[in-house]
C-alpha angles and dihedrals in degrees: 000000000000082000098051095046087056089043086060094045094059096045095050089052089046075052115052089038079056089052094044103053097042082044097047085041097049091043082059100055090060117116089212111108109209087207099067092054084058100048101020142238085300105053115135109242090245091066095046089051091050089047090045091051088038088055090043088245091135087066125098105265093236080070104045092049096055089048086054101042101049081054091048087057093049088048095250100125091180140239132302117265090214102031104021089217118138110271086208092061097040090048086050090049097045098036095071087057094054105037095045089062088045104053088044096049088052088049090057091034080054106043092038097049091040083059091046102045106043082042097058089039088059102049123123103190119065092226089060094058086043089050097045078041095066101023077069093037095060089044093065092045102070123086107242088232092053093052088040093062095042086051090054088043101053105024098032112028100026101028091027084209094126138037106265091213139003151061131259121190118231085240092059101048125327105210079047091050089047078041099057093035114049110061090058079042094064101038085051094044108043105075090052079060090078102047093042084050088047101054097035088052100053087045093048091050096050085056102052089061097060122110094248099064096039084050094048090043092055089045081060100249115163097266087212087054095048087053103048096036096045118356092049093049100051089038086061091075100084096034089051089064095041082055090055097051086043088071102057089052089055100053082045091061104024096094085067083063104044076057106055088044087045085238112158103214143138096304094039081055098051090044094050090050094049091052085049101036096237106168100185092054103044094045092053085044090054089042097053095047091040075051094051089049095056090052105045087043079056100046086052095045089048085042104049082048091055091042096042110038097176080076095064084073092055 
């Protein structure tokens, strides 16, 4: 195990140098200059090539990049080039808002897709499974913005249950901050719903037709108990892995909804520095979700080996 984990280790940091420096070479072919956000439109020339001196941007970019990555190492990810704010701290202000919704929209893509998929295993009449097929089917199919609208329209602005926009910290209050977090939780979370009970579905029903649980069932075993004690448990494997990949897709798309619930996190943040051509930002954005994806490869790797022990071998 001690091997693997430094395996891993290895790998994330080939990784992340991988990420930085496509990151830090593709934020350098941008047309956007960062300058003219600080002075203006307007700016004489005198003062942008002050502010670009001033930036370091006159500098060769192999330069640049290795200023900016010995910081990075020490956990100094710079200073914005617009707002000349510390990216460290913005990222640490912003992150909470986007994980939170995250980590809740994979709790409600999980236990929906756990309900799904073992329900549609277990059914005995083919209507049923028709029926569970498409109601997944039509899941996936919806756009998260476009959820997330209809959710502001019917449970904020018609119902007036939950905030339409916004964001409250847990410090703050912690009913404001489930509040201000579950509706784009759910539009960001439901379609993930249909490929978790898919897959959970064709591995549970492998399993079901395995001799042990036909054995267990004609000793006269509670087949609900068999499911949930056994099958379930060697069925996760594969839905453990789509969950993992679920939540990159999910920091991929998170900044549409931050969008559509006027939340200013992590993707709202990126988005914002790529339209402004703020290096610094953008780089320490890439870099925390690049950050997010190595640990949560290396959660699913640590889980599938708990849940399947014949891979501890391996």
């Amino acid at each position: 195990m001690i091997s693997v984990l430094i395996e891993k280790a290895v790998g994330a940091v080939a990784l992340l140098v991988i990420v930085s420096l496509m990151a830090f070479g593709l934020s350098a072919l941008s047309p956007r200059h960062p300058e003219v956000h600080r002075l203006g439109a307007d700016a004489p020339e005198s003062a942008v090539r002050e502010v670009r001196h001033e930036l370091g941007l006159d500098r060769p970019l192999a330069a640049q990049f290795v200023e900016w990555a010995g910081g990075a190492v020490r956990g100094d990810l710079g200073r914005s080039y617009v707002s000349d704010t510390s990216v460290a701290e913005e990222i640490a202000v912003r992150a909470p808002r986007t994980l939170s919704m995250v980590a809740l929209a994979i709790a409600i893509a999980c236990a929906l897709g756990l309900a799904l998929g073992v329900s549609s295993a277990l059914a005995r009449r083919p209507a049923t499974r028709r029926c569970l097929a498409v109601f997944t089917g039509l899941v996936q199919a919806v756009p998260g913005f476009w959820l997330g609208i209809l959710l502001v329209t019917l449970f904020a602005l018609q119902l007036g249950w939950l905030p339409a926009t916004g964001y409250v910290p847990a410090s703050v209050s912690v009913q404001g901050w489930l509040q201000s977090i579950l509706l784009p939780s759910i539009a960001l979370g439901l379609p993930s719903t249909a490929a978790i009970a898919r897959q959970l579905r064709g591995a549970l029903a492998g399993e079901l037709g395995e001799d042990y649980v036909r054995n267990a069932v004609a000793q006269g075993f509670d087949r609900m108990h068999i499911v949930l004690r056994h099958a379930l448990r060697n069925a996760m494997g594969p839905a453990i892995t789509i969950i993992g990949f679920q939540v990159v897709v999910k920091l991929s798309t998170v900044v549409v909804v931050e969008r559509v619930f006027a939340i200013d996190g992590l993707g709202t943040l990126a988005l914002d520095a790529v339209f402004r051509g703020d290096t610094p930002v953008l780089l320490g954005c890439v870099m925390t979700f690049a950050l997010i994806v190595v640990v949560v490869n290396l959660f699913v790797d640590l889980a599938y080996t708990w849940i399947n022990p014949r891979t501890r071998a391996a």
